[in-house]
C-alpha positions, 0 to 999 in steps of 0.5 A: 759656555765658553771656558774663559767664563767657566774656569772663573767660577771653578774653584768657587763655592756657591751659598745662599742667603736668605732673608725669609721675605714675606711676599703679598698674599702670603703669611708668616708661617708660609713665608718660613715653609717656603724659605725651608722648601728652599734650603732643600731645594738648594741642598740638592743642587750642591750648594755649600751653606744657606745663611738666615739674616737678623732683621727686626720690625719689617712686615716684610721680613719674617727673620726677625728670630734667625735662631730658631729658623736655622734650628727649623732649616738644619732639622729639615735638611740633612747635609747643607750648612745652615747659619746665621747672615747673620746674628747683629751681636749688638743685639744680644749677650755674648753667652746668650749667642754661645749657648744658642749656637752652642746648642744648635752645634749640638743637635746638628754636628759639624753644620752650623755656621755663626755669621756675626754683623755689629749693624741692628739689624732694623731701625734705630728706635727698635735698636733701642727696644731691642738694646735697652737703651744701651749704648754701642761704642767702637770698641764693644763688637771686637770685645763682644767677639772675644767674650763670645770666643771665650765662652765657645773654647775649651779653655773657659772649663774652669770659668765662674760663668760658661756656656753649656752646651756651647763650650768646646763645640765646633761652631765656626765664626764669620765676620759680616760687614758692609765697610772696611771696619769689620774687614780689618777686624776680621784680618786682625783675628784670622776669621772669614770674610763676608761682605754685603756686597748686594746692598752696600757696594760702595767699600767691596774692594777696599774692605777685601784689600782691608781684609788680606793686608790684616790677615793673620793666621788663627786657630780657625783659620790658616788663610784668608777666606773671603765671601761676597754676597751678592743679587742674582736674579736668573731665568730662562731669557734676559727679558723674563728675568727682568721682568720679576727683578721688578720686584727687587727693585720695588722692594728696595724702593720700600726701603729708601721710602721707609714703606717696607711692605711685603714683596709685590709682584713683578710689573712689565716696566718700572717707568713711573714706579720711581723718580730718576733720583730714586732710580739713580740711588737703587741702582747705585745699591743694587750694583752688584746684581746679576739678572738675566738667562744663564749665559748672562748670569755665568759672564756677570759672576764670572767677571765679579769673580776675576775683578774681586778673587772671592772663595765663595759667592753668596747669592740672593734672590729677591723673587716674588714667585715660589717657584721663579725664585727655586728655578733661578736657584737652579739655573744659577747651579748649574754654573758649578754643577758641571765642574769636572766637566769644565776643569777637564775641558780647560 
């Protein structure tokens, strides 16, 4: 690998961001067993954090309790982050997330991350189920945010309502967006950055710019720190990897049709699988995605990297195979195992 492709991903982390798909032909249960196989997976390539998204009322998605899931992923694991990509704070009461995450920085110290997001998380109609017919103003999730802080610090000791355990308990907050709202948002309050660059590529260089022009120092953090999640889909040549990128692309597809069924397997063409617009409109939100054999893979991420200067990249990988999808995972690893070798060599 060339060393003006190397040296980009050198001082760059690496996470992964889990939906828990459900593929067809396999359960719920399953679908949860293989997202835990993954994060060990991942925690043995050297990977920084594996993050669990909040999705409601989609067969194909089984993280509709991402909680309890990172609780199941930290207690198989051993060193690797784990949190939530995140918990949509609209969803739930600010004491109720600080005594959950609270509790899981309890059982696993100085190991969970909590990722905020202020989308539902679903479809409108189920938004409501899950709200109680309240509705969100602009102003509720920088308010939701600061109650959820309050409850989180040691000050609030001597509050008429506290979180416990939740109070005083190391447990890091990240801001999740796909516009420039959560970007100022997260300058404003000296947060980390991660935006869903894998779905909504539209705002990624302005909501970064948004992010390092507002960003003031905090208690958590002294300077910005920005993350980009982003598809990646490797293998071992360009034409295998896109052949099960198939899947993703027919995935995606159930999602603009609103017929969001369990992942499928890969088909040799998408010729007839979509119209043009439906083609022009995937490949529009699938923008930043990278698929292909490891050299291919190190030059897209490499160029995503120089063109935004993120500190991490988030990477999913919509696969329909088990073990396609950890070898992806793997190839992928290998872009930053071999950092040591890289910075000596530059």
């Amino acid at each position: 690998m060339e060393n003006n492709v190397s040296t980009a991903l050198l001082n760059t982390r690496f996470s992964v961001l889990d939906l828990v798909p459900i593929v067809e032909g396999v359960t719920a249960s399953e679908a949860i067993q293989r997202s835990l196989d993954l994060a060990r997976h991942v925690e043995k390539l050297g990977y920084t954090r594996f993050w669990i998204s909040e999705h409601h009322n989609m067969e194909s998605l089984a993280s509709s309790a991402p909680t309890i899931l990172i609780g199941h992923i930290a207690g198989g694991t051993t060193t690797i982050r784990v949190g939530s990509g995140g918990v949509m704070l609209p969803n739930h009461a600010p004491l109720v997330v600080a005594e959950q995450f609270g509790t899981l920085g309890t059982l696993y110290p100085n190991r969970i991350d909590l990722g905020l997001g202020r989308a539902p998380g679903t479809d409108q109609r189920t938004a409501m189920a899950l709200r109680r017919y309240r509705q969100e103003t602009v102003q509720d999730f920088p308010d939701n945010i600061d109650e959820l802080q309050v409850y989180l610090s040691r000050e609030n000791a001597t509050a008429a309502v506290r979180a416990t355990p939740g109070e005083g308990v190391e447990l890091p907050l990240y801001l999740l967006g796909s516009s420039t709202f959560s970007a100022e948002l997260a300058g404003k309050k000296g947060l980390p950055y991660a935006f869903a660059s894998h779905f909504a590529p539209t705002h990624l260089h302005d909501a970064l710019r948004l992010y390092h022009q507002n960003f003031k120092s905090s208690s958590q953090l002294d300077k910005p720190y920005a993350m980009a999640c982003v598809n990646v889909i490797a293998a071992d040549t360009d034409e295998e990897a896109q052949r099960l990128a198939t899947s993703a692309k027919r995935f995606m597809l159930g999602v603009i049709r609103n017929t969001r069924k369990p992942l499928s397997p890969p088909v040799a063409s998408m010729q007839g699988e979509w119209s043009e617009m439906e083609r022009m409109q995937i490949e529009q939100m699938m923008h930043y995605t990278f698929i292909g054999s490891k050299q291919t893979i190190a030059a897209g991420l490499a160029q995503f990297q120089k063109e935004t200067q993120v500190d991490e990249l988030i990477v999913i990988s919509h696969i329909y195979d088990h073990s396609a999808r950890l070898k992806s995972y793997k190839i992928v690893s290998e872009l930053f195992e071999a950092k040591e070798e890289l910075a000596y060599s530059s």
